[in-house]
matplotlib code that plots the C-alpha trace (Angstrom):
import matplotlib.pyplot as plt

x = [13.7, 14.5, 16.3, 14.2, 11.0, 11.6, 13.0, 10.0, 7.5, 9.5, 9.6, 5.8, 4.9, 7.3, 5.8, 2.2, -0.1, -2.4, 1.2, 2.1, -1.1, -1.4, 2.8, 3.1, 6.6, 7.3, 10.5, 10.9, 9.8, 10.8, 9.1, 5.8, 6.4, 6.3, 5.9, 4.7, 5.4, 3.5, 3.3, -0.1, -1.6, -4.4, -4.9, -5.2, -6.2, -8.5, -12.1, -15.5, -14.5, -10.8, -9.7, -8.0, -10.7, -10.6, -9.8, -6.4, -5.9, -7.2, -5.5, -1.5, -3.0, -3.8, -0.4, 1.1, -1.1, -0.7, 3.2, 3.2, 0.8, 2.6, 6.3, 6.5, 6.0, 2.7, -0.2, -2.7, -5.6, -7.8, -10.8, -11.6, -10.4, -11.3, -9.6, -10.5, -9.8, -7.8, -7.0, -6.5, -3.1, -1.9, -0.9, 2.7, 3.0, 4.8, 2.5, 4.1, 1.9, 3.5, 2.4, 3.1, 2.1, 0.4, -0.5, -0.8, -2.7, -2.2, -5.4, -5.2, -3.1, -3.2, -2.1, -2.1, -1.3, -0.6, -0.7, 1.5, 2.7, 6.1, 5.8, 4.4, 1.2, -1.4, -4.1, -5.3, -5.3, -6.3, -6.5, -6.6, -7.0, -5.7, -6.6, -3.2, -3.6, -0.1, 0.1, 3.1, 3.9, 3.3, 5.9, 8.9]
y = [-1.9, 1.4, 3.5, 7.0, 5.0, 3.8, 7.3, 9.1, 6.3, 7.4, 10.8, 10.7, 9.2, 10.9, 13.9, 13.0, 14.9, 11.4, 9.5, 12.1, 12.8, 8.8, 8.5, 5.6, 5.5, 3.4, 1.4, -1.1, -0.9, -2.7, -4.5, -6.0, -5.2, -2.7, -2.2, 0.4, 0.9, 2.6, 2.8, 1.8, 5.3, 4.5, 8.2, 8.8, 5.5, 4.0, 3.6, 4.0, 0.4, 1.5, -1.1, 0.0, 1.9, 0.0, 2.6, 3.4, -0.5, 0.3, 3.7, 1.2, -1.3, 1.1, 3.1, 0.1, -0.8, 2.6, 2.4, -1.6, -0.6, 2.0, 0.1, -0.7, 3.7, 3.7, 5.0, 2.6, 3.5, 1.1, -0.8, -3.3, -3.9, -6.8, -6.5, -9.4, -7.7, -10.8, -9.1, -5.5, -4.2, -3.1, -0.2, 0.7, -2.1, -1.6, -2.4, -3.5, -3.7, -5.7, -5.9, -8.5, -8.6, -11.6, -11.4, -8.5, -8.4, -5.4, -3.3, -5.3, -6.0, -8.5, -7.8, -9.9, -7.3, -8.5, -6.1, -7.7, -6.4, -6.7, -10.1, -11.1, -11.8, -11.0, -8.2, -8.0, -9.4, -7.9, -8.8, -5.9, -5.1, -2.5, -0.9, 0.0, 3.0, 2.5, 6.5, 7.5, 8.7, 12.3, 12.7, 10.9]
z = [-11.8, -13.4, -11.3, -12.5, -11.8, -8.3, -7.2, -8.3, -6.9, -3.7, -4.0, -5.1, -1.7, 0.8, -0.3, -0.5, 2.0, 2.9, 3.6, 5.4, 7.7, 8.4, 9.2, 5.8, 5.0, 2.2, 2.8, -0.5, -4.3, -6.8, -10.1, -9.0, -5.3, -2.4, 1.1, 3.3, 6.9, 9.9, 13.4, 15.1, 17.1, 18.7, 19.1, 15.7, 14.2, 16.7, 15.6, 19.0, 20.1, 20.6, 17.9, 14.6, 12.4, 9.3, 7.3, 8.8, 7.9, 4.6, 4.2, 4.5, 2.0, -0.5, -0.3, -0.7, -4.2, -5.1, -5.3, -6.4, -9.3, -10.9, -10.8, -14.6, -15.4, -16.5, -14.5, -13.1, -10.9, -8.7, -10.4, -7.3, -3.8, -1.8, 2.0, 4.8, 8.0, 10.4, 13.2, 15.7, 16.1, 19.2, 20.9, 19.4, 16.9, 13.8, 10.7, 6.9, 3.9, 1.3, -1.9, -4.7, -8.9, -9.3, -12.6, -15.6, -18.9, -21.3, -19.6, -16.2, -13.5, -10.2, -6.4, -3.5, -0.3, 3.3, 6.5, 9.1, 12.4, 13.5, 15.2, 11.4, 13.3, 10.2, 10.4, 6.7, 3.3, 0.4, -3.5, -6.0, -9.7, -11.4, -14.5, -16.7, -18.4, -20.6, -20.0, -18.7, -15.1, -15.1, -12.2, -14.0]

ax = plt.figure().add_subplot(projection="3d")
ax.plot(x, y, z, "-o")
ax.set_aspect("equal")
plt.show()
């Protein structure tokens, strides 16, 4: 991967207010992948049934397609998200999104993205298409 690419993906996201308000840190990026870690808070991320709201589930998936989508330089924004929620987390675990290029077409692009805790016990799946701009990153 090109080195001025994955240092402004990171940079993009350490620095990003909804990263920072829901604790994702994102700990790998290369071509056609990423992953995005959190810690589980029930405090701040528990919906009225004290389970994880499924938008704090959502919120790791979607960091994780945000960084994944944009690893060739070129800006590429969301055009459908399909997420199958498996399982709660617990108190205290440790979630990972990981997100892998399945496939890419000139105007589209593929993700498969899985949300496992640290025993790799798995809480969601998700398959995502992208829409590939071919402009460049405005933040390289």
């Amino acid at each position: 991967m090109d080195e001025r690419i994955r240092q402004a993906i990171e940079r993009q996201v350490k620095d990003e207010p909804f990263a920072l308000h829901l604790g994702l840190v994102l700990t790998d990026v290369d071509d056609g992948f990423a992953a995005v870690e959190a810690d589980y808070r029930p405090e701040k991320m528990d919906n009225l049934f004290q389970r994880a709201h499924g938008g704090a589930i959502y919120g790791l998936i979607d960091e994780a397609f945000e960084a994944v989508a944009q690893t060739d330089g070129t800006v590429c924004v969301a055009l459908n998200v399909n997420v199958t929620y498996v399982a709660s987390p617990e108190a205290g675990d440790r979630l990972r999104a990981e997100a892998r290029q399945v496939s890419r077409t000139k105007r589209t692009a593929g993700y498969q993205i899985e949300v496992r805790n640290q025993d790799k016990t798995l809480i969601a799946t998700c398959q995502a298409l992208a829409f590939r701009t071919g402009k460049p990153l405005p933040f390289l």
